[in-house]
Each structure stands twice: as structure tokens, then as C-alpha cells.
DOPA-216701 format. One record per residue (C-alpha): residue number from 1; y, x, z. Coordinates in Angstrom, 3 decimals, decimal comma, always signed. Each point is the difference from the previous one (the first is absolute). Layout:
N
    k         Y         X         Z
  NUM         Y         X         Z
...
//
This chain:
398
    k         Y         X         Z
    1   +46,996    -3,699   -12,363
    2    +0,562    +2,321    +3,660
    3    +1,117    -1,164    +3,067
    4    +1,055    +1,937    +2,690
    5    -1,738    +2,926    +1,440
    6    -1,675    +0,786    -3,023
    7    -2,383    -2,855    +0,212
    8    -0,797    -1,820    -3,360
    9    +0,834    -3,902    +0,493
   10    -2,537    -1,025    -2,563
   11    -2,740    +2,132    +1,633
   12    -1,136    +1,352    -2,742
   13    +1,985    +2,980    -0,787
   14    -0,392    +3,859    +0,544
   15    +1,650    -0,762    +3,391
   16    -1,707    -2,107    +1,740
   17    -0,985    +0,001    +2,982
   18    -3,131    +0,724    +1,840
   19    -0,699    -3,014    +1,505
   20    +0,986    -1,609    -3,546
   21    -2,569    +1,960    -1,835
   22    -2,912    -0,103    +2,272
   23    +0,154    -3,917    -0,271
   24    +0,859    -0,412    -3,769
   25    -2,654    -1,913    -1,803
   26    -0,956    +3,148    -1,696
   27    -0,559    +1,539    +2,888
   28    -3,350    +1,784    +1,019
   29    +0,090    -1,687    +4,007
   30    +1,201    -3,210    -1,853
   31    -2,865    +0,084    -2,171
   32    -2,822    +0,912    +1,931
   33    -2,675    -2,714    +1,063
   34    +1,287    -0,115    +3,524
   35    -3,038    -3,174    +1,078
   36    -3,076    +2,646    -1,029
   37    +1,969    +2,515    +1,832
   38    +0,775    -1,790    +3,087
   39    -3,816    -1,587    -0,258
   40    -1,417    +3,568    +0,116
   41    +2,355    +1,375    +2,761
   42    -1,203    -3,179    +1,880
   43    -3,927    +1,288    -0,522
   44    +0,588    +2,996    +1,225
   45    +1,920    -0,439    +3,205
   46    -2,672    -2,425    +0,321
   47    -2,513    +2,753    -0,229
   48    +2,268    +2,138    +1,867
   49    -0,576    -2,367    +3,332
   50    -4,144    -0,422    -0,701
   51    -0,235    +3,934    -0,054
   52    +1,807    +0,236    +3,027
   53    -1,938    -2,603    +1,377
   54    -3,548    +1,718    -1,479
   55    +0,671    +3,312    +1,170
   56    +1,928    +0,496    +3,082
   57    -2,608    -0,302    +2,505
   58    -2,483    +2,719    -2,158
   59    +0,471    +2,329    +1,800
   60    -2,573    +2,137    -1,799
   61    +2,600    -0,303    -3,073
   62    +3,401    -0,272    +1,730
   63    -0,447    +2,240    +2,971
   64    +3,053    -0,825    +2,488
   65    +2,123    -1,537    -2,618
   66    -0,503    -3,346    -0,520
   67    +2,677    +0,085    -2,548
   68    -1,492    +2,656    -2,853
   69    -1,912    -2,244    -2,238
   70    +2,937    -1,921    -0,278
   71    +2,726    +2,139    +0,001
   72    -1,731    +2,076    -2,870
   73    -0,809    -3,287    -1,726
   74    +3,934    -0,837    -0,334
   75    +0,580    +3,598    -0,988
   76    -2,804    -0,832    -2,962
   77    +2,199    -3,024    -0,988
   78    +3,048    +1,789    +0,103
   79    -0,962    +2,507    -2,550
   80    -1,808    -3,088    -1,641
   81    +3,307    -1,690    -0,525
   82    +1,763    +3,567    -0,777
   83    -2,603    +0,650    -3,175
   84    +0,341    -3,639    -1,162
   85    +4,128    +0,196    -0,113
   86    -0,564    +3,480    -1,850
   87    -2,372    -1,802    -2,177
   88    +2,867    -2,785    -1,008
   89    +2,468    +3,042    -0,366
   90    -2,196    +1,803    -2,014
   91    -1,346    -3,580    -2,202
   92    -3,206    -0,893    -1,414
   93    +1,271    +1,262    -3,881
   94    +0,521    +3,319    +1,602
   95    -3,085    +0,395    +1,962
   96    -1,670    -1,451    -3,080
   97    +0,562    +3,972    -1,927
   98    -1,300    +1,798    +2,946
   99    -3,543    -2,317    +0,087
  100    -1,514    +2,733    -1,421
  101    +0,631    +2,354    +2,815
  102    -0,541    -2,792    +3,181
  103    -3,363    -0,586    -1,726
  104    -0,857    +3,805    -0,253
  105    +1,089    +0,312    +3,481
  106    -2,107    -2,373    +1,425
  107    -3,112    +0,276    -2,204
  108    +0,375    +3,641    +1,951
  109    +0,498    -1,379    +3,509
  110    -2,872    -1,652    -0,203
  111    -1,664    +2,283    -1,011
  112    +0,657    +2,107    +3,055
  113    -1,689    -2,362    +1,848
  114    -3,424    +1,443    -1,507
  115    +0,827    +3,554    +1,344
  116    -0,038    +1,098    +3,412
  117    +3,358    -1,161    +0,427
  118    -1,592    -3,419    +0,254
  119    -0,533    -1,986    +3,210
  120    -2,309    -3,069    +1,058
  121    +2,782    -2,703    +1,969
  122    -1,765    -3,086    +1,335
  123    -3,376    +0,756    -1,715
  124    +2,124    +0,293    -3,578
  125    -0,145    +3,754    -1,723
  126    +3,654    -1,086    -1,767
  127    +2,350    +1,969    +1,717
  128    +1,579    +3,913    -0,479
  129    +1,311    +1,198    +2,785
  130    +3,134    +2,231    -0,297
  131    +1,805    +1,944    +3,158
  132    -1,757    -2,361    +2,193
  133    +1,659    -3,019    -2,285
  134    -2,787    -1,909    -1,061
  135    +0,825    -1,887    -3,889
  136    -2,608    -2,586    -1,510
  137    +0,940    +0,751    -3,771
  138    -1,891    -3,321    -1,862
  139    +2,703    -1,870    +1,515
  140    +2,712    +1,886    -2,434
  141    -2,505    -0,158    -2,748
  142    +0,570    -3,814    +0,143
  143    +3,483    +0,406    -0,932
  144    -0,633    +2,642    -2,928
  145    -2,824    -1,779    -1,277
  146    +2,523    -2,899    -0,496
  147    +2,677    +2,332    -1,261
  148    -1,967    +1,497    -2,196
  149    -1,770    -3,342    -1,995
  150    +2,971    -1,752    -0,021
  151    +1,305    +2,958    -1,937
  152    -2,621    -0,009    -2,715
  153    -0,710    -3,435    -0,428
  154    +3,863    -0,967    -0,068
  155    +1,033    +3,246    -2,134
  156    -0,214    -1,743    -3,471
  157    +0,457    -3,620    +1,041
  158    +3,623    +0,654    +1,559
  159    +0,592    +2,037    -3,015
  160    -0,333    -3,348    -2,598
  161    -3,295    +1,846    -1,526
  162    -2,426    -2,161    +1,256
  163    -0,164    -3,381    +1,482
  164    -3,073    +1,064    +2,533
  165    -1,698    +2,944    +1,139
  166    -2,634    +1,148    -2,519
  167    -3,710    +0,349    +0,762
  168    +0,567    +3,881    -0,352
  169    +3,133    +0,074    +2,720
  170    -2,129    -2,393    +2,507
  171    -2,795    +3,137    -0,357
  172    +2,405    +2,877    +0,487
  173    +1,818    -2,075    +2,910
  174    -3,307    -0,969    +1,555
  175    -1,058    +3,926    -0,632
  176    +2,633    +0,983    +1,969
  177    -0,784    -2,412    +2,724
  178    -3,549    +0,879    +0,408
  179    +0,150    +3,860    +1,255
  180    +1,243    -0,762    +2,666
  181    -1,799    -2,951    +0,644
  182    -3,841    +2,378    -0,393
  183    +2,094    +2,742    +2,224
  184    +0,940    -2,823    +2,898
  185    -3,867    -0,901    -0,804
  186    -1,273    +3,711    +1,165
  187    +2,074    -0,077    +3,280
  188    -1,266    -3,159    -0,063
  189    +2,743    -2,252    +1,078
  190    -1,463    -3,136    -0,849
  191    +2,962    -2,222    +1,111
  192    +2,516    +2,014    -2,243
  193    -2,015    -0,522    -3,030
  194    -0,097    -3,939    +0,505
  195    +3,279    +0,291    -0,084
  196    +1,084    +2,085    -2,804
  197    -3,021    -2,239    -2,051
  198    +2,166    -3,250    +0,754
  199    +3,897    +1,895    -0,968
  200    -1,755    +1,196    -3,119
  201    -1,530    -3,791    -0,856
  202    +3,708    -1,337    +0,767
  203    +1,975    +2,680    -1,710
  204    -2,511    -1,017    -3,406
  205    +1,050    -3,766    +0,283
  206    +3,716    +0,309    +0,862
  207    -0,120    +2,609    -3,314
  208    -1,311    -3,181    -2,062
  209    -3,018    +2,964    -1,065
  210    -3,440    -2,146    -2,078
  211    -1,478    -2,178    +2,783
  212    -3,635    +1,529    -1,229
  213    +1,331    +3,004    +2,307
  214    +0,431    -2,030    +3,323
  215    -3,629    -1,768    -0,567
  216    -1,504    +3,234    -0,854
  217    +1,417    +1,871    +2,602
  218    -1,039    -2,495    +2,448
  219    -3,369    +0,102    -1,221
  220    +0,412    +3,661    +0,079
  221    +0,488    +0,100    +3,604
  222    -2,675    -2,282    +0,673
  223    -2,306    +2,157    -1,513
  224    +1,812    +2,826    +1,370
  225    -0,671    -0,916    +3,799
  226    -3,521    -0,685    -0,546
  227    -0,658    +3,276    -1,508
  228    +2,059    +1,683    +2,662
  229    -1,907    -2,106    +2,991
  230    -3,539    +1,442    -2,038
  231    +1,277    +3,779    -0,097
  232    +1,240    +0,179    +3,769
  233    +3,085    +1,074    -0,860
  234    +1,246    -1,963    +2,977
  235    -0,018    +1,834    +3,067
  236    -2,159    -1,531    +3,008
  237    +3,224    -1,863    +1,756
  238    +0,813    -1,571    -2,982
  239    -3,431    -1,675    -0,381
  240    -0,389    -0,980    +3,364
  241    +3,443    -1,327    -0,487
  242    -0,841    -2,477    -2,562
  243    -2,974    -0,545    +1,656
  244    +1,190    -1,448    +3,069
  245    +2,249    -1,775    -2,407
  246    -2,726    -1,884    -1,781
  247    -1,720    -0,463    +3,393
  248    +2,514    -0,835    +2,773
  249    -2,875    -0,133    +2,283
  250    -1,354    +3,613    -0,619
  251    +0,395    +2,667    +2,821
  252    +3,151    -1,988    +1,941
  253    +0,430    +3,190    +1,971
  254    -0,061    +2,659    -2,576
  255    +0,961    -0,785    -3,712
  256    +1,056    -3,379    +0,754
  257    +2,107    +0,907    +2,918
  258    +3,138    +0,407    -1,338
  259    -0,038    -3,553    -2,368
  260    -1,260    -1,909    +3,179
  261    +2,540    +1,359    +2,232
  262    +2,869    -0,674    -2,573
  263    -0,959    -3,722    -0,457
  264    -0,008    -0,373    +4,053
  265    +3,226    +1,441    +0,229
  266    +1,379    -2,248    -2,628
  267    -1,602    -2,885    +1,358
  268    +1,044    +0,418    +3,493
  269    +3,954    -0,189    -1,293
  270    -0,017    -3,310    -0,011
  271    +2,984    -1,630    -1,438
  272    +2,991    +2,054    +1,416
  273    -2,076    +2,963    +1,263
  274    -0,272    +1,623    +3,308
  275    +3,283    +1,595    -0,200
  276    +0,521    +3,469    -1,234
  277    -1,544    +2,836    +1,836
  278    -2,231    -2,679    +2,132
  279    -2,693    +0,007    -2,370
  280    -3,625    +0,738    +1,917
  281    -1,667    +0,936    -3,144
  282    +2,384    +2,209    -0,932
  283    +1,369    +1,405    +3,294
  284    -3,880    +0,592    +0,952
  285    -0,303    +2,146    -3,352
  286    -3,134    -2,510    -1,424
  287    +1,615    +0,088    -3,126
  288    -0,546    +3,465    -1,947
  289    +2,838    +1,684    -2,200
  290    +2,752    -2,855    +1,202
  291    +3,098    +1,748    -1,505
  292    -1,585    +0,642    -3,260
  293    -2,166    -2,204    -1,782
  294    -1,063    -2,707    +3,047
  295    +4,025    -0,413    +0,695
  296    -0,161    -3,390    -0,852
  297    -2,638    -0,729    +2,844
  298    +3,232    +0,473    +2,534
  299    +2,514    -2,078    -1,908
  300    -2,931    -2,776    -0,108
  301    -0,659    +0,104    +3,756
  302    +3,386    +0,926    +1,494
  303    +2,097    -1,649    -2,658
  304    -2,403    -2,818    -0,769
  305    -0,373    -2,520    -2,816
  306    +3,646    -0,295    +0,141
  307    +0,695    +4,289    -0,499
  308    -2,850    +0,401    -2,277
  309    +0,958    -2,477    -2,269
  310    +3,874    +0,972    -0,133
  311    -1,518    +3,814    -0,913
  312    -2,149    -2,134    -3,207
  313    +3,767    -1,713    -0,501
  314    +1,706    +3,691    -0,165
  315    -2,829    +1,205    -2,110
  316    +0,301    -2,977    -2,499
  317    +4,304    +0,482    -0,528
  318    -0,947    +3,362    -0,749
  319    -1,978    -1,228    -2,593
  320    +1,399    -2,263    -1,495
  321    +3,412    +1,619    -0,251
  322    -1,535    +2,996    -1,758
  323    -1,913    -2,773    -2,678
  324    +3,754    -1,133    -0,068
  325    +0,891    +3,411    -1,045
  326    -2,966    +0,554    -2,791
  327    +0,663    -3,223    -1,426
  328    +3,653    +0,601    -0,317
  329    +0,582    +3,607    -1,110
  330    +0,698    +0,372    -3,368
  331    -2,579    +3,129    -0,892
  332    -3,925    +0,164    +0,003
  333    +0,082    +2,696    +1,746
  334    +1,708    -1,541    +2,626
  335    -2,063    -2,769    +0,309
  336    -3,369    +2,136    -0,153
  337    +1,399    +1,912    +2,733
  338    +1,262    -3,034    +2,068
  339    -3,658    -1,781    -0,750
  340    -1,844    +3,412    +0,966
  341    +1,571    +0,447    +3,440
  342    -0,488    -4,108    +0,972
  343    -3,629    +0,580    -1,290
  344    +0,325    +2,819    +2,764
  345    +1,071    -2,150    +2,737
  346    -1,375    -2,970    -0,415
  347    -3,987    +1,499    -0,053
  348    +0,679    +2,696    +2,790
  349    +1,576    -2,596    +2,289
  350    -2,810    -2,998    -0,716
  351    -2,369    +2,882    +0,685
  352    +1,037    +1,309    +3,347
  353    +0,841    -3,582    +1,411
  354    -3,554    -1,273    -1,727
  355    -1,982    +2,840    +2,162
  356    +1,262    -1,117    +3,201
  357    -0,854    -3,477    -1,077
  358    -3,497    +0,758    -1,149
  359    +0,581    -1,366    -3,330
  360    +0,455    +3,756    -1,672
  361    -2,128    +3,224    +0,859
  362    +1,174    +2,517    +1,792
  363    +2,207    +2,305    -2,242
  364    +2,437    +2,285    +2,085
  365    +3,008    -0,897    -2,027
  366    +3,171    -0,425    +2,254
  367    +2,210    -3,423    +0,175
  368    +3,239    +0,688    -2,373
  369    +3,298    +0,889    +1,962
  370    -1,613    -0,945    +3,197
  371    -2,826    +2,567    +0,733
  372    +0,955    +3,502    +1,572
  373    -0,688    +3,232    -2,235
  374    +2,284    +1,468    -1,434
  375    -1,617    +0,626    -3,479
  376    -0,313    -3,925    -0,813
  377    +3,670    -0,674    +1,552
  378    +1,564    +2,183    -2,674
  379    -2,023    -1,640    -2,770
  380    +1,018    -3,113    +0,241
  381    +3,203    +0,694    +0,643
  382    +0,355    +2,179    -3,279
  383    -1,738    -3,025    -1,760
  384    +2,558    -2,437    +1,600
  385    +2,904    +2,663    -1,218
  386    -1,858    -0,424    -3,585
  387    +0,290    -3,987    +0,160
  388    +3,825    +0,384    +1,182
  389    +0,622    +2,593    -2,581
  390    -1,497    -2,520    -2,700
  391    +2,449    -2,792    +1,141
  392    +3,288    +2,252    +0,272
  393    -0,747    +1,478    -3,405
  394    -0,137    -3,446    -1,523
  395    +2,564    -0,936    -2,309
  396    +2,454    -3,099    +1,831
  397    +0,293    -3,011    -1,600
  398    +3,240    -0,610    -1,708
//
């Protein structure tokens, strides 16, 4: 039945309005998960106010505008947000054919990284640099190396063949996850490889694969990181890294600068902080790398307890809205996705704030949605596009 001016009275018909079908219960904006998305907006106009805060008396990096770290780090979230509503357009079933492609892509990216197109940023030889744009490609090959096992080990199980992955699928899908784990190895990017080790061991359990794969790639990797520590494959900043890691104590004003530094800025916070942009540890520029991977140290000492612990809070909706999401989607590959990207999150982000507390080595990963760079700022906002995709593209409940 129409009413007047065309309108369907039911809401449902050809008709309808715009209004009517934007907030239908089938509706894409109806059926998003509007709590992760608010919860990662929140983290990074969070991190939008501690880069500010970090940068805009360096004047070494900001010249005369106190403004450009931040105004280029809300440009990065922008086009953030921009690729995660194309990824919902586009939807995870789509994407899921051109894996293939995204994987090729950024096996070759990073492989750039080993020509002379390759740059060192903050003592790390994981970056191309293209007309002056400078792209850290491991941080896509998190998202195809997701992509691209939840494909294989989810192919036949969706498809009513098999119940669980068989041995030979867990070998073609780990296969395809270790070239460009040994390429990130070359660079060597030793943070990136923790955490592609840790989506790989949580895409293998969410895809219900032969628990004799998650001991014996643990054990792997244990034997794995003692062989690499006997080779030197490391460089000589990542040893003294873990070195003043085991040993607090050892060289305070050289490799154990930065740690020490980070756990007096955090300390002196207090409760409520010294206010934002008041911070003496981080307006005097004690604190290395403070809008990358220390940010944390300013939240911690201008935010306080109180700050710090609401950016933990944001962090943990985030998570637990996107196990709500693998748990409830209806498809494997859904949930392997889903599992692979909190796997993601959940290590990079215990990481980050772990090195500022001393209770994790020094790895150079960035803080998820509330770091600048631009690179990591699109990743997880494709991966949060994935999650959002996953939930829209489930079935409603009759």
C-alpha cells in the first residue's frame, strides 16, 4: 500500500523513502557494529591529541607549524575510514576472489623494500619510499596473510566437504604464510614477524585445524629464535634491544634509554596526569619516537592512570566486539578472518603498551588506531572494514 507523495506506508516497497531505507533492519548503517566503530574513532582522536601533544614543539620535525603532525595524522584517518567503508561496500565474499591478487601484490611490495627503493625509518630497513611518500608494506601483508589462509583452510569446510581443515590445507595455508614471513625476515623487521607468527597461530585455532599444529609450531618458533639469535640474523639494534630488555640496568643512557625514559614518563602521570601538553618528559623530548611506538608514554603522563586506562578500555570493546562477530557469523571463513585480525590487535597493542612498561622488548610496532603513520592507520582500518563487512554480510535472524 502508497501513501501520498509516492512514499510506501509499509516502508518496504520500491518507493520508499530514503530515510526509510537507510534505517530498515536490513539496512547496511542499521547493521553495522556501531560500539567497535565508535570505540575505534574514540582511539584515534585520542591519538590525534597525544601526537599533537608529542610533536608540536619539534621543531626539527614540524618546522613553524605546530599543527603538521597532526593535521596529516587526521588526513591518515580520513582515508583510513574512506578504505574501510569501501571495504564494507565492496564485502569480505568479494574481496575473498581477488586474495590471490592482494597477496601477489604485497608479497611484491615487500619485496621492494630489498631494492634500492628501500629506506631505513627509525633504525627499521621496512619501508619503500615512493614520490617522497614513504609506505611500510608488512603492515598490508598482515591483512593478505589473513585473507589468504582463511581462504584455504575454509575453502572445503564452508563447502560441506570436510568438517576441518586437513593436514595437507594447514601446509599449503602455512606455505603461503611463510614467504613472506623469511622476506620480512631479510629486511629484518623483527616486530612484523612477531606479529604475523601470532595471526597465523590464531587463524589455525579459530579454523578448528589438528592441535599437533599449534604445539608444533610453537615449538617451531622456539627453536626458530634460538637458531636465528646463533646465526646473527638480527641486526645489532635488535640485540641490544633485547638486551637492555633482559637487563633493565644495562647502559641506562644508551640501549636502555628509551625503556627507562618511558616508565618515568608513565610514572610521573600520576592518577589524572599532568594535563595534556604539560607533560615535562614529553615536552622536554626525553622520550624517543613519542608519536609512533612510545605514544603511550604521553597518554600515561599527561592523561594519567585515569587516560591510560580508558585507551586499555577502548582497546578491549574493540576486541571483544570483533570475538562477538567471529563467534556469531555463520561461515568459517568469516570467523578465521574475524579471529585473524583480533589475533592482530590484541598482540600488537599488548606489545607496544608492554615496551613502555618494561614488561615486553623493544619491538617498533605502532599502538593500533592511535599511533601516527600513515601505513599502520590504513591497516587497521581495512581490517576493521573486514570485521564490519563480516557482520553486515551475516544472515538476520528471523
Amino acid at each position: 500500500m502508497t501513501g501520498t507523495g509516492g512514499f510506501s506506508v509499509s516502508g518496504y516497497g520500491p518507493e520508499r523513502s530514503t530515510l526509510s531505507r537507510l534505517l530498515a533492519r536490513d539496512s547496511i548503517l542499521r547493521r553495522l557494529d556501531w560500539v567497535m566503530l565508535l570505540a575505534a574513532l574514540a582511539l584515534s582522536v585520542i591519538g590525534s591529541a597525544l601526537v599533537y601533544s608529542a610533536t608540536r614543539n619539534r621543531t626539527e620535525l614540524v618546522g613553524d607549524d605546530p599543527y603538521s603532525f597532526l593535521i596529516k595524522h587526521v588526513v591518515n584517518i580520513g582515508i583510513g575510514l574512506a578504505l574501510m567503508i569501501g571495504t564494507v561496500w565492496l564485502g569480505h565474499r568479494n574481496l575473498r576472489t581477488a586474495v590471490p591478487i592482494l597477496y601477489g601484490v604485497s608479497v611484491f611490495l615487500i619485496l621492494l623494500v630489498l631494492t634500492p627503493l628501500g629506506a631505513t625509518i627509525n633504525g627499521a630497513h621496512a619501508w619503500i619510499v615512493i614520490a617522497g611518500q614513504s609506505l611500510q608494506p608488512s603492515e598490508f601483508c598482515k591483512i593478505t596473510i589473513i585473507l589468504g589462509m582463511a581462504m584455504m583452510l575454509a575453502a572445503r569446510v564452508d563447502a560441506g566437504d570436510k568438517e576441518h581443515p586437513d593436514h595437507r590445507t594447514v601446509v599449503q595455508a602455512l606455505g603461503l604464510a611463510a614467504v613472506p614471513i623469511l622476506i620480512i625476515m631479510l629486511m629484518p623487521d623483527l616486530g612484523s614477524v612477531m606479529v604475523i607468527v601470532m595471526i597465523v597461530l590464531g587463524v589455525l585455532l579459530a579454523s578448528g585445524a589438528s592441535n599437533r599444529w599449534i604445539f608444533g609450531l610453537i615449538g617451531a618458533g622456539a627453536l626458530g629464535g634460538v637458531a636465528i639469535w646463533q646465526l646473527h640474523v638480527l641486526d645489532d639494534y635488535q640485540i641490544a634491544r633485547f638486551a637492555a630488555f633482559a637487563n633493565p640496568a644495562l647502559d641506562p643512557a644508551g640501549v636502555g634509554y628509551n625503556t627507562n625514559q618511558a616508565r618515568i614518563a608513565i610514572g610521573s602521570g600520576g592518577l589524572t596526569g599532568t594535563g595534556l601538553t604539560n607533560g615535562t618528559q614529553t615536552t622536554g623530548q626525553f622520550v624517543p619516537e613519542q608519536q609512533t611506538d612510545f605514544v603511550f608514554t604521553v597518554a600515561g603522563e599527561e592523561l594519567g592512570f585515569v587516560g591510560a586506562g580508558a585507551i586499555l578500555l577502548l582497546l578491549g570493546v574493540v576486541l571483544w566486539r570483533a570475538c562477538r562477530i567471529a563467534r556469531e557469523t555463520t561461515e568459517l571463513y568469516g570467523t578465521v578472518v574475524a579471529a585473524g585480525i583480533i589475533a592482530w590487535f590484541a598482540f600488537q597493542a599488548f606489545e607496544n603498551i608492554g615496551m613502555t612498561l618494561g614488561i615486553m622488548p623493544v619491538a617498533g610496532l605502532p599502538l593500533p588506531f592511535v599511533s601516527y603513520g600513515g601505513t599502520s592507520m590504513f591497516a587497521v582500518w581495512l581490517a576493521v572494514g573486514l570485521l564490519q563487512s563480516i557482520k553486515v554480510e551475516r544472515p538476520l535472524s528471523a
